[in-house]
MDTraj code that builds the backbone (N, CA, C; nanometers):
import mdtraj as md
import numpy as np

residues = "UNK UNK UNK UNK UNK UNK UNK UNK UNK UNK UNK UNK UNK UNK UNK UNK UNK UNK UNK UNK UNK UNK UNK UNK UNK UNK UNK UNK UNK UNK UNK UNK UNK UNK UNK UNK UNK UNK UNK UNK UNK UNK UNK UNK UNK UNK UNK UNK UNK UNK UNK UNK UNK UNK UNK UNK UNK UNK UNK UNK UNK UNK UNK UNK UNK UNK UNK UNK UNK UNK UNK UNK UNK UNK UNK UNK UNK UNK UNK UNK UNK UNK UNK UNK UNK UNK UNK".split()
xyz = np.array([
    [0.0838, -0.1171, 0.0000],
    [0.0000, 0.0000, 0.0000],
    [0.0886, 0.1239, 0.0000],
    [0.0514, 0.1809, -0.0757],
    [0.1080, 0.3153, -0.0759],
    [0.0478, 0.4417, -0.0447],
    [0.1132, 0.5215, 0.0783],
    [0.0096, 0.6429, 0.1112],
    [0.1403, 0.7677, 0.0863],
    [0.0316, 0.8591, 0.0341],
    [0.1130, 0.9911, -0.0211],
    [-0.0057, 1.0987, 0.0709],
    [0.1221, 1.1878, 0.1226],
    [0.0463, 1.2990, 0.1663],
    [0.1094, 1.4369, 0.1043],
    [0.0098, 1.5175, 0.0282],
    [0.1065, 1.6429, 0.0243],
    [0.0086, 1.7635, 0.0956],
    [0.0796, 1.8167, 0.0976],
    [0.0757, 1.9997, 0.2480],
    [0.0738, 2.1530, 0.1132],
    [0.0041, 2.1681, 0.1172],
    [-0.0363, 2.3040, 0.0663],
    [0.0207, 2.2945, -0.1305],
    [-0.1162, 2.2102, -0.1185],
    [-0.0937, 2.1526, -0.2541],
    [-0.1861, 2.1903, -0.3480],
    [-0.1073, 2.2365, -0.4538],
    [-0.2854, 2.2764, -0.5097],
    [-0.2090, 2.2925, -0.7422],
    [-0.2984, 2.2083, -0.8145],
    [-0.2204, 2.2334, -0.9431],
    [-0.3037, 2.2941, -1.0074],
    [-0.2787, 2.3228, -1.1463],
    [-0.4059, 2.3526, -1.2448],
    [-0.3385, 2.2872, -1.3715],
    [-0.4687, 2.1935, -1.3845],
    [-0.4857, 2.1388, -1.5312],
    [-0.5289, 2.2353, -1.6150],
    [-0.4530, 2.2618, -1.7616],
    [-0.5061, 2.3289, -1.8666],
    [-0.4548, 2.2844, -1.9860],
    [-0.5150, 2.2817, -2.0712],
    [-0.5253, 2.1427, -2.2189],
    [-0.4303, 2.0426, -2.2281],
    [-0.4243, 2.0190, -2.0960],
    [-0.3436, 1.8357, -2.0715],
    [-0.2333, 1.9166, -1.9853],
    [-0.1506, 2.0186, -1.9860],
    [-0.0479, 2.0399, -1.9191],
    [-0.1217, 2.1253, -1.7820],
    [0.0228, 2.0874, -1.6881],
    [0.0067, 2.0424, -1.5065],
    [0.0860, 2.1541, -1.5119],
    [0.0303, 2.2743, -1.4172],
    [0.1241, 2.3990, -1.3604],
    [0.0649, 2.4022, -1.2221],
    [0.2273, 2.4338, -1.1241],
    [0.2379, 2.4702, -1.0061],
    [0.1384, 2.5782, -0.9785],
    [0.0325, 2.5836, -0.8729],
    [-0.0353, 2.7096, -0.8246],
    [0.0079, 2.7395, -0.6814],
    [0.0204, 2.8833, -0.6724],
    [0.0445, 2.9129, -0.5344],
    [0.2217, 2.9072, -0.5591],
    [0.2188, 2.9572, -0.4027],
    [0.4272, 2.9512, -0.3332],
    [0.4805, 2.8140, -0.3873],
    [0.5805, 2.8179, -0.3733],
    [0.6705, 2.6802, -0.3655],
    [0.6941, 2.6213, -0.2082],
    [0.5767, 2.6100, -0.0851],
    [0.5954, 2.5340, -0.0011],
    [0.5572, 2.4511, 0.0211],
    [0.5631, 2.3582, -0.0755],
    [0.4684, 2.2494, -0.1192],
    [0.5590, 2.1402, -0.0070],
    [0.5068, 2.0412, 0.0722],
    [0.5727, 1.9561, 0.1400],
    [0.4713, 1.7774, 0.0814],
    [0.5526, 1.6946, 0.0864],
    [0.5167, 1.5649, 0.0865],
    [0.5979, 1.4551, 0.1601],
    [0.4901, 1.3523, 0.2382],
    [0.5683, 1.2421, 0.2910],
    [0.5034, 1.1344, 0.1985],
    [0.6110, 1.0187, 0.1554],
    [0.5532, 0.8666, 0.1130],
    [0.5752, 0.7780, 0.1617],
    [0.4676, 0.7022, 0.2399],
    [0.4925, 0.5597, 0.3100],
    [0.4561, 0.4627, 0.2242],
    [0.5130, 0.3438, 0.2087],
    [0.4954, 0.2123, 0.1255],
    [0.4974, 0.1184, 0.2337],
    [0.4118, 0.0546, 0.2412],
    [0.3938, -0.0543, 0.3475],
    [0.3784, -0.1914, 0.2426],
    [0.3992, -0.3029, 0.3204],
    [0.3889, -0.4597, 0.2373],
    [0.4621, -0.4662, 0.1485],
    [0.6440, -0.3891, 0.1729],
    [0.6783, -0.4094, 0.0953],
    [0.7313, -0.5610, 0.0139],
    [0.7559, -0.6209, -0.0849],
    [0.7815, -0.7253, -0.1451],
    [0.9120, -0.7521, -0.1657],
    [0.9527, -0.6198, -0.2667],
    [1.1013, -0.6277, -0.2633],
    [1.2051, -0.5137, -0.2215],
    [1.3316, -0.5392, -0.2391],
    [1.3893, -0.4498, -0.2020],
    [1.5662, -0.4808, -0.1876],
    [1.6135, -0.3531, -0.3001],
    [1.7127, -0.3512, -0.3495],
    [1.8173, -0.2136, -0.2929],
    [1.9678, -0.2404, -0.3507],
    [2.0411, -0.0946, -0.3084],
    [2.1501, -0.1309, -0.4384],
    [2.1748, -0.0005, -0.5316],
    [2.2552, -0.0117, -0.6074],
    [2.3142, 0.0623, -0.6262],
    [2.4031, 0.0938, -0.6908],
    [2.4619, 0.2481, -0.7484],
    [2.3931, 0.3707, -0.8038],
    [2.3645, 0.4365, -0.8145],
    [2.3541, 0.5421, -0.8727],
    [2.4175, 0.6742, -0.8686],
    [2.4741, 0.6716, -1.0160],
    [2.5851, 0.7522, -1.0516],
    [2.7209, 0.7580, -0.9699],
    [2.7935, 0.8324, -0.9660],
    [2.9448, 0.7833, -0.9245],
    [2.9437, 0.8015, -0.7709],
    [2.8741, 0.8667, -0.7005],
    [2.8345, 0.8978, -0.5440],
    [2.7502, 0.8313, -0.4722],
    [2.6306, 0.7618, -0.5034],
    [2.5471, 0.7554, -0.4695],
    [2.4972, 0.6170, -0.4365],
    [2.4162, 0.6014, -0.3329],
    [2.3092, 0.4043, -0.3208],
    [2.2036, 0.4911, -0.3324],
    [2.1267, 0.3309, -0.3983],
    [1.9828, 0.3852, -0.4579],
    [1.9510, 0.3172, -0.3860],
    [1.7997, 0.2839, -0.2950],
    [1.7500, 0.1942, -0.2709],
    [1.5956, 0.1897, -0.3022],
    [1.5666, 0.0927, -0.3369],
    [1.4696, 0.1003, -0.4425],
    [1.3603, -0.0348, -0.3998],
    [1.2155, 0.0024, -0.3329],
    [1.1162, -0.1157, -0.2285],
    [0.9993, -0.0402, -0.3144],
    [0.9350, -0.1983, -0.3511],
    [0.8304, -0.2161, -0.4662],
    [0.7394, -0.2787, -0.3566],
    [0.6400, -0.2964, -0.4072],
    [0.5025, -0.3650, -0.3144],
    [0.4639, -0.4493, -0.4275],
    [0.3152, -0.5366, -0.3903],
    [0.2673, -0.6461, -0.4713],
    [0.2154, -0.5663, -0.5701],
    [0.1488, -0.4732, -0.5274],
    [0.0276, -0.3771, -0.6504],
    [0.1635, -0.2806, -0.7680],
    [0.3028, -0.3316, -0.7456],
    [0.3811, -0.2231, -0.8435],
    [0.3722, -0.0913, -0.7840],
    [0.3846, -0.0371, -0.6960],
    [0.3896, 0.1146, -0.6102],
    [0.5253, 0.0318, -0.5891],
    [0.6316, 0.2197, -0.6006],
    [0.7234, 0.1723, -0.5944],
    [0.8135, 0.3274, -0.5223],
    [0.9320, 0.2730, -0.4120],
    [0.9685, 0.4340, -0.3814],
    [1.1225, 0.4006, -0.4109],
    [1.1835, 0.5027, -0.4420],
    [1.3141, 0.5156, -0.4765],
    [1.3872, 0.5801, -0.3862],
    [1.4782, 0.5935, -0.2701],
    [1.5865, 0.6419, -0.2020],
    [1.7248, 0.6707, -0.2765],
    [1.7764, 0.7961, -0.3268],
    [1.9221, 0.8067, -0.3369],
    [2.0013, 0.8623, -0.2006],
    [2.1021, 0.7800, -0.1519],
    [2.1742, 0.8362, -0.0412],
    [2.3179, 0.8315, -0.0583],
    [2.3763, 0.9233, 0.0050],
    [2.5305, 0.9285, -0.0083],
    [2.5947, 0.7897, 0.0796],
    [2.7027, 0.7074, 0.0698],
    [2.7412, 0.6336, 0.1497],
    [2.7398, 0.6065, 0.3033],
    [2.7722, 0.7832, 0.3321],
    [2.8128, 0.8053, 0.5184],
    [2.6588, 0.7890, 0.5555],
    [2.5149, 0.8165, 0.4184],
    [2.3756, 0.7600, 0.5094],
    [2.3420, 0.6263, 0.5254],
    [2.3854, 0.5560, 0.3931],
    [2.3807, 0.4170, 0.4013],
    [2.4304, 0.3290, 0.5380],
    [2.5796, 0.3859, 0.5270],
    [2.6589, 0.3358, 0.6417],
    [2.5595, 0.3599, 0.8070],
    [2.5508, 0.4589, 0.8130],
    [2.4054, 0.5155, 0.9674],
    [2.3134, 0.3961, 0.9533],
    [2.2438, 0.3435, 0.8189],
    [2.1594, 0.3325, 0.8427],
    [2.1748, 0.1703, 0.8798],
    [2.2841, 0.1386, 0.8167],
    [2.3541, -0.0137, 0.8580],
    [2.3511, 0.0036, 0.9854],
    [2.4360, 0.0738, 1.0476],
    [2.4731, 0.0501, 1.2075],
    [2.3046, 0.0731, 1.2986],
    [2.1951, 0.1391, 1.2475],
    [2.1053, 0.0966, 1.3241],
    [2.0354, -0.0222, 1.3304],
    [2.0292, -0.0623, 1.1967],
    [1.9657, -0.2275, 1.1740],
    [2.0599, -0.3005, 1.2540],
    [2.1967, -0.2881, 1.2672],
    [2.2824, -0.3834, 1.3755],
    [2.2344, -0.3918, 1.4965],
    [2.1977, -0.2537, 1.4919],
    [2.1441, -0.1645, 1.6903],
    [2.0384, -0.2769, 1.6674],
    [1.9672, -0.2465, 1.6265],
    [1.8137, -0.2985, 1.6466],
    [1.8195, -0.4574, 1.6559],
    [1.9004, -0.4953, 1.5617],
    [1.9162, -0.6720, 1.5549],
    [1.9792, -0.7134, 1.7019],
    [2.0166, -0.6369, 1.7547],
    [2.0915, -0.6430, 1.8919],
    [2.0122, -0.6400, 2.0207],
    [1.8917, -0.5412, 2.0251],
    [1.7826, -0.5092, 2.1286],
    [1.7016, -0.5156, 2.1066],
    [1.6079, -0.4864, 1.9505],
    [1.4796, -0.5205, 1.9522],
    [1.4346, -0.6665, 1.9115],
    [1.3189, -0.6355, 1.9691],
    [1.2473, -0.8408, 2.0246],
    [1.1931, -0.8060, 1.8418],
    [1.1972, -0.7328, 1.7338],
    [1.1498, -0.7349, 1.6290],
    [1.2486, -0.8224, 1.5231],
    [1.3752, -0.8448, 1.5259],
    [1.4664, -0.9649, 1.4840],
    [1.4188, -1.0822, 1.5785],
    [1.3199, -1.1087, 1.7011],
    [1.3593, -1.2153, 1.7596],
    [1.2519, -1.3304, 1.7020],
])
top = md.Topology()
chain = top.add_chain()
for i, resn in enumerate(residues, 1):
    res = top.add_residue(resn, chain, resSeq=i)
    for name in ("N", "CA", "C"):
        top.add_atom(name, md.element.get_by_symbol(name[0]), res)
traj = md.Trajectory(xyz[None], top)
């Protein structure tokens, strides 16, 4: 399942083309739940992609620099260590 929220959002359709209305403080969060799969690859010469699809094809893409990847390793260690959610 995929839930999208956006915050002071607002477009205008006019003969097929999509224009921004209003400021640029447009905010959005995306949660993907049930996910199925889930990958991490390169992208471009800096970068991990990580990339979690669901059954229905909703799909979210993460680019992160290494030093986030690396954080985000050492908490899954944390967690595999104390939470009863690895047990």
């Amino acid at each position: 399942m995929l839930a999208l929220t956006l915050e002071e959002f607002m477009l205008e359709l006019n003969d097929g083309a999509i224009k921004n209305v209003g400021p640029n403080n447009k905010e959005a969060t995306v949660k993907l739940f049930d996910v199925d799969t889930a990958e991490a690859r390169e992208f471009g010469d800096k970068r991990i992609k990580l990339v979690f699809e669901d059954e229905d094809d909703n799909e979210v893409q993460v680019s992160l620099f290494p030093e986030d990847v690396r954080q985000i390793a050492e908490d899954i260690e944390a967690l595999e260590e104390d939470s009863p959610v690895f047990d």
